[in-house]
C-alpha atoms as a printed R data frame, in Angstrom:
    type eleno elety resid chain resno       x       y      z
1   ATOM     1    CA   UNK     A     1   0.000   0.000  0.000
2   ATOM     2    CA   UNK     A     2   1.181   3.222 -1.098
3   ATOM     3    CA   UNK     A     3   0.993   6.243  1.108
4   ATOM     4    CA   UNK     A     4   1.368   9.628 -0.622
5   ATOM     5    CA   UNK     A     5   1.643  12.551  1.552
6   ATOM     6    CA   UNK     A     6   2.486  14.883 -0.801
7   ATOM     7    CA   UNK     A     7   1.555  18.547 -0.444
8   ATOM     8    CA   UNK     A     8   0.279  17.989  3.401
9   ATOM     9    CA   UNK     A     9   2.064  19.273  6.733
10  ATOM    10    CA   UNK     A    10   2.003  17.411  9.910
11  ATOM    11    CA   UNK     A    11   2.990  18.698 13.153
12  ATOM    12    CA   UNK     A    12   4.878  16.179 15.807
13  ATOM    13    CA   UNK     A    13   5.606  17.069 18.906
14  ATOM    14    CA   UNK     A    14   8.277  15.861 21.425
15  ATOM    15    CA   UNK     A    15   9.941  14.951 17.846
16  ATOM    16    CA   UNK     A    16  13.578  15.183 19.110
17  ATOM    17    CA   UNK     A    17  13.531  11.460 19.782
18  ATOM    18    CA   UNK     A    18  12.156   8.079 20.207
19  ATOM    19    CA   UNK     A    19   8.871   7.594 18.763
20  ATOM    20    CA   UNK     A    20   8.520  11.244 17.863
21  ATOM    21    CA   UNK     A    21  11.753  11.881 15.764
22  ATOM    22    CA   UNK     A    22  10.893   8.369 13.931
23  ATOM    23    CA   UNK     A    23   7.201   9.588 13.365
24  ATOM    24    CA   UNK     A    24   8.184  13.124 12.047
25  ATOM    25    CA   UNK     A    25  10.907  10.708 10.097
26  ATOM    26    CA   UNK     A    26   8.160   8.434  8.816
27  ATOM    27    CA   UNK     A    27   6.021  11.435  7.757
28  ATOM    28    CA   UNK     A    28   9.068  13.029  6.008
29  ATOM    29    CA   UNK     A    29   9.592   9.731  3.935
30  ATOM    30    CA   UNK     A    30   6.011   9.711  2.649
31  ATOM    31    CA   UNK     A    31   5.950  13.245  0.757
32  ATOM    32    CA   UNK     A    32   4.679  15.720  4.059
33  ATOM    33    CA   UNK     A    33   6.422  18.809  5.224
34  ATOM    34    CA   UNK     A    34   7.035  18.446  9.074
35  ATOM    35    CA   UNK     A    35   6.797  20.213 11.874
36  ATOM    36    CA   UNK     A    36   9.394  19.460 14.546
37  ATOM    37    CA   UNK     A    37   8.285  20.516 17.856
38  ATOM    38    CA   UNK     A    38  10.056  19.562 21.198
39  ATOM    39    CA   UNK     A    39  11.523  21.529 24.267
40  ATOM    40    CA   UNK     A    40  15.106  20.702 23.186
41  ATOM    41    CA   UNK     A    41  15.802  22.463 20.193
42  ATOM    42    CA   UNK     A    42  19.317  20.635 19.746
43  ATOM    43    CA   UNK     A    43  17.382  17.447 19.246
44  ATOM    44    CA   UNK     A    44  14.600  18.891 16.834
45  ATOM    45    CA   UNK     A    45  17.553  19.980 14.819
46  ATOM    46    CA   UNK     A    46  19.233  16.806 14.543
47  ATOM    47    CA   UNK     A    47  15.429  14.933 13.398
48  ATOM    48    CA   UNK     A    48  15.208  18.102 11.222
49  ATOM    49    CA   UNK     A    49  18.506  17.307  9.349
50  ATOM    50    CA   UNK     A    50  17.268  13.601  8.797
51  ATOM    51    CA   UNK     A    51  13.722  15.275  7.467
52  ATOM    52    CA   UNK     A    52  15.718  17.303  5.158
53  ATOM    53    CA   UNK     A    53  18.237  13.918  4.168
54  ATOM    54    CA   UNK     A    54  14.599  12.382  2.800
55  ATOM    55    CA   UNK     A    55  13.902  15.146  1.088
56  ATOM    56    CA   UNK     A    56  11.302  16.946  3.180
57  ATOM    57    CA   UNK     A    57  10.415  20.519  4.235
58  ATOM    58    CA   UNK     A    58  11.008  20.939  7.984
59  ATOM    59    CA   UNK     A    59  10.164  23.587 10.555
60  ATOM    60    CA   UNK     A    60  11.495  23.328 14.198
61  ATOM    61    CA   UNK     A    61   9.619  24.940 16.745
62  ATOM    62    CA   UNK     A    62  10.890  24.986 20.548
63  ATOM    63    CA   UNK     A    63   7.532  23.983 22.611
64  ATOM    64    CA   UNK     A    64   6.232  23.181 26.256
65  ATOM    65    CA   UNK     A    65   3.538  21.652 25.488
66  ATOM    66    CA   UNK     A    66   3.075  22.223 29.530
67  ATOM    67    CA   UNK     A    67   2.516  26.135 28.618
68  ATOM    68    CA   UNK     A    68  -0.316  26.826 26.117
69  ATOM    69    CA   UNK     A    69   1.042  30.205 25.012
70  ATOM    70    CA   UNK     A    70   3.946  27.682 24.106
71  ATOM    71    CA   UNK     A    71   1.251  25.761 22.187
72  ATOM    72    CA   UNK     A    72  -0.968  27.945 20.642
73  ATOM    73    CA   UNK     A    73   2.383  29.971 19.732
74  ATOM    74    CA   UNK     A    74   3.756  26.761 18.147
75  ATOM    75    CA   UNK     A    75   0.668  26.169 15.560
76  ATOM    76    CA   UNK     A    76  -0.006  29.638 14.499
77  ATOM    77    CA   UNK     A    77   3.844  29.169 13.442
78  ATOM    78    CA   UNK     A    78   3.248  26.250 11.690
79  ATOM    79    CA   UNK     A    79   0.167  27.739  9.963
80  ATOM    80    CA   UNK     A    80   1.727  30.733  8.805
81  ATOM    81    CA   UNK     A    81   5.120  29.098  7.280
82  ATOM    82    CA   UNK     A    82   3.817  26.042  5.604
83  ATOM    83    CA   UNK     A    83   0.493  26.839  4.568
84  ATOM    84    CA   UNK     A    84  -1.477  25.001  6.975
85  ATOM    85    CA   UNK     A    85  -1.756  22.148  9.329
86  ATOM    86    CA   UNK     A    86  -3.281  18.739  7.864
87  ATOM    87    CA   UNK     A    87  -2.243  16.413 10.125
88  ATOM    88    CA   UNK     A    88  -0.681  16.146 14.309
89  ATOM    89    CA   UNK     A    89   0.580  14.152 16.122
90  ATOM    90    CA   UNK     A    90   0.433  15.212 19.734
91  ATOM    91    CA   UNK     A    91   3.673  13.189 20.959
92  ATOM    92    CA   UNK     A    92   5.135  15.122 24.265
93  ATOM    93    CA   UNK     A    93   5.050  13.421 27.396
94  ATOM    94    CA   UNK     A    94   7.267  12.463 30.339
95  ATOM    95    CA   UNK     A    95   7.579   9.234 32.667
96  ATOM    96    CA   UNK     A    96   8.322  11.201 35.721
97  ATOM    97    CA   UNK     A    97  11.055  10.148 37.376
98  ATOM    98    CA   UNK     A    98  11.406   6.055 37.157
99  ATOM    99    CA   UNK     A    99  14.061   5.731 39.878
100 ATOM   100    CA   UNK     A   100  11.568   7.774 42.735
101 ATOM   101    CA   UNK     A   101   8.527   7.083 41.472
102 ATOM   102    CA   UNK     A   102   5.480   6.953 44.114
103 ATOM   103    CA   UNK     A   103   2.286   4.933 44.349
104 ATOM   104    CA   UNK     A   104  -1.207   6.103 45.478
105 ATOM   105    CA   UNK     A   105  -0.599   7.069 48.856
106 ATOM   106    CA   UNK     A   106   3.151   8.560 48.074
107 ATOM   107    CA   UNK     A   107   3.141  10.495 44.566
108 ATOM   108    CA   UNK     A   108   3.109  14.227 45.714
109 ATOM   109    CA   UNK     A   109   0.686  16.663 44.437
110 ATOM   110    CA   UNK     A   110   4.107  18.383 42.918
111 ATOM   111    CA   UNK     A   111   4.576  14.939 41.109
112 ATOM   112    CA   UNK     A   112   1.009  14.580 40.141
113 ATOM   113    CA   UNK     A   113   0.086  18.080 38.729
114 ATOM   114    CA   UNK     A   114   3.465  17.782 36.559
115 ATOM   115    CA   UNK     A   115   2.328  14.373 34.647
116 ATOM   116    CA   UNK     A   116  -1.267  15.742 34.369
117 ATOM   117    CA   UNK     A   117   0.037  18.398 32.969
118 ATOM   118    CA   UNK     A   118   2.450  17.433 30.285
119 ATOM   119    CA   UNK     A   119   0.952  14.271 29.446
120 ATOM   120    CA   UNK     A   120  -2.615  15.114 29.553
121 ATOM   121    CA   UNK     A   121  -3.346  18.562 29.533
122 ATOM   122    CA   UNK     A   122  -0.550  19.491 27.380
123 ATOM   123    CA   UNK     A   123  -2.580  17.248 24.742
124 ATOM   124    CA   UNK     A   124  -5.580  18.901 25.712
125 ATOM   125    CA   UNK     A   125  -3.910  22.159 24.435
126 ATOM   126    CA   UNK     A   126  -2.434  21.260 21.682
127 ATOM   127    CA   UNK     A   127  -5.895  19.896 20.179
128 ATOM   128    CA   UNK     A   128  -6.987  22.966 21.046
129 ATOM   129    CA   UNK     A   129  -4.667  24.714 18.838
130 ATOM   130    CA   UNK     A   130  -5.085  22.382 16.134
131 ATOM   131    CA   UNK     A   131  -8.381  21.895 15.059
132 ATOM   132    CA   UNK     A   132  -9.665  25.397 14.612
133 ATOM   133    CA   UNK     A   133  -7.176  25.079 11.829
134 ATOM   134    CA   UNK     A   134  -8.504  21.946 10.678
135 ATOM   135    CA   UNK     A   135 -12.399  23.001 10.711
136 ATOM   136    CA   UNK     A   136 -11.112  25.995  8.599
137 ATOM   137    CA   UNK     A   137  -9.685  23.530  6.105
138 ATOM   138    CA   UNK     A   138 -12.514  21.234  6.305
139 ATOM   139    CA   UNK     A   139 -10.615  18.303  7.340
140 ATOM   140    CA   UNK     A   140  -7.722  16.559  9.451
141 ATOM   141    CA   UNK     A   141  -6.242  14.078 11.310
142 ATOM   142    CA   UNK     A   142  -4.640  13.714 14.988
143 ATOM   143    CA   UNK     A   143  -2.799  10.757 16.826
144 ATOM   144    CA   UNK     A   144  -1.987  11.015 20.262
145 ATOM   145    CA   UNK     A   145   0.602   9.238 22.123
146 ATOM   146    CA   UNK     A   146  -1.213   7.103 25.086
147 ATOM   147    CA   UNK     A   147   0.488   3.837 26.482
148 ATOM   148    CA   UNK     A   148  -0.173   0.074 27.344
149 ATOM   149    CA   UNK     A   149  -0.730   2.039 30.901
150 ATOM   150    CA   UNK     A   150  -3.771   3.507 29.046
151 ATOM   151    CA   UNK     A   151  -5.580   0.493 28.728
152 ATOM   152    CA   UNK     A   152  -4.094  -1.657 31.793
153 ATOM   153    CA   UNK     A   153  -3.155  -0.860 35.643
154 ATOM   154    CA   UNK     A   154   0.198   0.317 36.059
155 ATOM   155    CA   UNK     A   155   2.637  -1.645 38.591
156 ATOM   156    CA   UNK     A   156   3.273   0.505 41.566
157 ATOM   157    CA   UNK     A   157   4.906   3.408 41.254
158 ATOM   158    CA   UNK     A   158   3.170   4.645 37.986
159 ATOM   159    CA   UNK     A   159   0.089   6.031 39.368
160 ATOM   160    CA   UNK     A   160   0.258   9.159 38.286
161 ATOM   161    CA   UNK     A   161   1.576   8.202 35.034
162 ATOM   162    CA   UNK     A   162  -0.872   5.511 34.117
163 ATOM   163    CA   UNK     A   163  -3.741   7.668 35.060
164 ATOM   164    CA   UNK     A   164  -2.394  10.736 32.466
165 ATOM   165    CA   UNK     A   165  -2.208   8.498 30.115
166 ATOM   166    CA   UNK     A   166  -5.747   6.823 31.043
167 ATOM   167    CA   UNK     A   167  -7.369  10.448 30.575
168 ATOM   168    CA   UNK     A   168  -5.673  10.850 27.327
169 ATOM   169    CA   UNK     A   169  -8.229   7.955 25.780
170 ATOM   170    CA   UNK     A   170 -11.443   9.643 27.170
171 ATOM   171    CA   UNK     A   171  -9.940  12.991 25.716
172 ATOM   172    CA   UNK     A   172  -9.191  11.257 22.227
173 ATOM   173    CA   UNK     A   173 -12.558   9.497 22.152
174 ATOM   174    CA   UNK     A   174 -14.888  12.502 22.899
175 ATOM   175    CA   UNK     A   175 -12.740  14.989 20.901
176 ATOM   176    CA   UNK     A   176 -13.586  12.418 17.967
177 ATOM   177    CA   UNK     A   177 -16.896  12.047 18.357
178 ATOM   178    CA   UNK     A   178 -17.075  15.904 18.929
179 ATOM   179    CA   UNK     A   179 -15.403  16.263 15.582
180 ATOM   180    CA   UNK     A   180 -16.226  13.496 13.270
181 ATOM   181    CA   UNK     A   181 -18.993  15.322 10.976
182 ATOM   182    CA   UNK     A   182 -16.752  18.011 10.760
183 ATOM   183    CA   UNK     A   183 -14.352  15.108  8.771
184 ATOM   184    CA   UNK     A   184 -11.549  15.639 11.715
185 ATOM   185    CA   UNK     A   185 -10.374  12.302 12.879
186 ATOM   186    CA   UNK     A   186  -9.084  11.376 16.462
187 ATOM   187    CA   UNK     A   187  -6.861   8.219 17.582
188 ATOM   188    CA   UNK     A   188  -4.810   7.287 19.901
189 ATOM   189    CA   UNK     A   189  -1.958   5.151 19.681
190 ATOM   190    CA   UNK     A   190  -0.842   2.843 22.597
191 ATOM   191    CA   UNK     A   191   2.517   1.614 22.627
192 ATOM   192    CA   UNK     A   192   4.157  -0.825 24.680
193 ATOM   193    CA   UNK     A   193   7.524  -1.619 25.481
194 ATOM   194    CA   UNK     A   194   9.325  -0.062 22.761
195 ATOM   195    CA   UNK     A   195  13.108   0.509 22.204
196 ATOM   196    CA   UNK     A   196  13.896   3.840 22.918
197 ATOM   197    CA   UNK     A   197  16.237   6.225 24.518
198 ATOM   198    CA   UNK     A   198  14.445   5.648 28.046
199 ATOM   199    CA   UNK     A   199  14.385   2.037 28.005
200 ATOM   200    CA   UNK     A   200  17.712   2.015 26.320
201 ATOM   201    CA   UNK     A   201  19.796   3.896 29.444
202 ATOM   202    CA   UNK     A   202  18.354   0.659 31.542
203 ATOM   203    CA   UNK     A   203  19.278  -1.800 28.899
204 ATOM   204    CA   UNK     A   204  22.971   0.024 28.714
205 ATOM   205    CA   UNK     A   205  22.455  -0.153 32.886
206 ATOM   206    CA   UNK     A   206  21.595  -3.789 33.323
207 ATOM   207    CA   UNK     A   207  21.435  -6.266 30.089
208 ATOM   208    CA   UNK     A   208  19.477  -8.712 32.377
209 ATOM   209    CA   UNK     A   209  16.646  -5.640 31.515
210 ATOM   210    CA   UNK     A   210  16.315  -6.384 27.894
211 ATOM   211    CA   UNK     A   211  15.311  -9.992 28.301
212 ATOM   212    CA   UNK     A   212  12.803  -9.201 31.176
213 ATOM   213    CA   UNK     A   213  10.603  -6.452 29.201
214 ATOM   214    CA   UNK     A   214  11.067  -8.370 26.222
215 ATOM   215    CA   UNK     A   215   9.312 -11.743 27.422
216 ATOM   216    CA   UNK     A   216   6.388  -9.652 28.710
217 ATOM   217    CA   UNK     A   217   5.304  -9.246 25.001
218 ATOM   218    CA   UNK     A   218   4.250 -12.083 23.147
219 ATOM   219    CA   UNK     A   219   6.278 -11.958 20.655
220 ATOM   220    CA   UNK     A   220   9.086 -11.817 22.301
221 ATOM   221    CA   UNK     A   221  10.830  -8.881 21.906
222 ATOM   222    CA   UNK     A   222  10.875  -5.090 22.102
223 ATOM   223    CA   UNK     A   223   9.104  -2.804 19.551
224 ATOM   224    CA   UNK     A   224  10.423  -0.462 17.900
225 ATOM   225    CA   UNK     A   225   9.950   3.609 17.141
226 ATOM   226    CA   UNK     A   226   9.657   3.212 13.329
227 ATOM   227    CA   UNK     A   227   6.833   0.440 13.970
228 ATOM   228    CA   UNK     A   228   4.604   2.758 16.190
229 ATOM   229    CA   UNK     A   229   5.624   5.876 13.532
230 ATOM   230    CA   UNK     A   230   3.885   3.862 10.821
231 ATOM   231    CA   UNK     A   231   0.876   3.394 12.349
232 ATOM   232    CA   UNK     A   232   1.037   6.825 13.535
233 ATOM   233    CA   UNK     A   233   0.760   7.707  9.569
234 ATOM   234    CA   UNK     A   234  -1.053   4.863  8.038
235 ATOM   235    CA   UNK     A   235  -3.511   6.381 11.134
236 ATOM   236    CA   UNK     A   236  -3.541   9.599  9.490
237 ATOM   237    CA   UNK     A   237  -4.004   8.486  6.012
238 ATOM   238    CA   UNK     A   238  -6.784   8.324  3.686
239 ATOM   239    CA   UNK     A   239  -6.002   4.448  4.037
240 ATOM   240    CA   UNK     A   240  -7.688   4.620  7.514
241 ATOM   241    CA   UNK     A   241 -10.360   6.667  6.382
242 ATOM   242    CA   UNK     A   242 -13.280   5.113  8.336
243 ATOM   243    CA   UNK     A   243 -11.420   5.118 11.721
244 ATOM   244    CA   UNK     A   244 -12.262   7.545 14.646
245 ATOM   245    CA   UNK     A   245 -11.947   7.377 18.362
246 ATOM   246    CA   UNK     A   246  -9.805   4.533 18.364
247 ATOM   247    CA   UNK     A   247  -7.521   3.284 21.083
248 ATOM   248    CA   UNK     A   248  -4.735   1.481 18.562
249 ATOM   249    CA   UNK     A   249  -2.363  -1.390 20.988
250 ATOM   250    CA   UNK     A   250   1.091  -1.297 19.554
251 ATOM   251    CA   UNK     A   251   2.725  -4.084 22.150
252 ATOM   252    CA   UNK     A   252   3.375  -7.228 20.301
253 ATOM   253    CA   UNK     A   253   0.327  -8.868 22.271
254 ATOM   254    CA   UNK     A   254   0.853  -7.374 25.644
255 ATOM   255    CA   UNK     A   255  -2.618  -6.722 26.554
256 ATOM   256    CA   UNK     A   256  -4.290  -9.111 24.268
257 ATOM   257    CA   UNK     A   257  -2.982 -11.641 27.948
């Protein structure tokens, strides 16, 4: 199947690695221009010179997605310089911090209101910024970035983080359903344990680690950023035309257990 992108801009944010740098990547190699959004513009750059390598037009924008001036200042940008804003992937988010992490009774309201924050609200915001743009053009497409902690309980320790990324599935399925006649479409994609720069510092750490998270899929091994980027696009294609408030798995059978 043959997905042709040509003459459309996507946005990406947190695009200066993992699954966002091979999404904006992904984009880049099927024809769109790309916006290259994340809070470390040294990174953007670097996914911005690999856009450019396939052939594609590129804007990097610095954004918190935390900060909606950030936001909203981030897609009027991308409006103005390439023309408009087809399709977004809303990418950003943090894991808090893995080695303190806190269950129910000990995540602090400090730790809380940060995840919440950049994982769900910052979503929030950016959809907020996006589809006015969208209606105006008649039509468009957003993915964002939930987890296998969307759809399952968390272990202890990822409270916090399991329910930002729970709320991001209500907000993707009512935003849909708010927007569907309007011929915007809303998914989510939900990855699971993918090889990344996070999981790779533990890997690098402990080698023990790669064998452990890799028998808790299935199939038997870690996915990869470049798998979850093409469903990010084949979600935003024409080819997935009838699709709308979908929450997609991407974990090699984790929570089909």
């Amino acid at each position: 199947m043959v997905i042709d992108l040509s003459d459309k801009t996507a946005l990406v944010t947190g695009a200066g690695s993992g699954i966002g740098r091979a999404s904006a990547l992904e984009f880049a190699r099927q024809g769109a221009s790309v916006v290259i959004a994340d809070i470390d513009t040294e990174s953007a750059e670097e996914t911005a010179q690999l856009a450019s390598a396939r052939g594609a037009r590129s804007l990097v924008i610095r954004c918190d997605v935390a900060d909606g001036s950030d936001v909203a200042a981030m897609v009027n940008k991308a409006v103005s310089e390439l023309g408009g804003l087809d399709y977004a992937h809303n990418n950003a988010g943090t894991e808090g911090n893995l080695e303190s992490s806190r269950g129910t009774l000990e995540t602090s309201e400090e730790e809380w209101d940060r995840l919440m924050g950049i994982n769900l609200k910052g979503i929030w915001m950016c959809m907020r910024a996006e589809i006015p743009h969208m209606l105006e053009a008649g039509s468009g497409a957003i993915v964002n970035s939930g987890s296998i902690s969307s759809l399952v309980g968390s272990t202890a320790g990822f409270v916090a983080y399991s329910a930002s990324k729970s709320g991001i599935l209500g907000l993707t399925r009512s935003a849909a359903l708010e927007f569907a006649e309007n011929n915007i479409r809303i998914n989510a994609v939900c990855p699971g344990y993918i090889e990344t720069p996070l999981w790779q510092k533990y890997i690098d750490e402990d080698q023990s680690v790669r064998e452990t998270i890799s028998h808790r899929q299935p199939i038997g091994r870690l996915g990869t950023a470049e798998e979850v980027a093409k469903a990010v696009v084949w979600l935003c294609s024409d080819a997935a035309s009838l699709i709308t408030g979908v929450a997609l798995p991407l974990d090699g059978g984790f929570t089909a257990q």
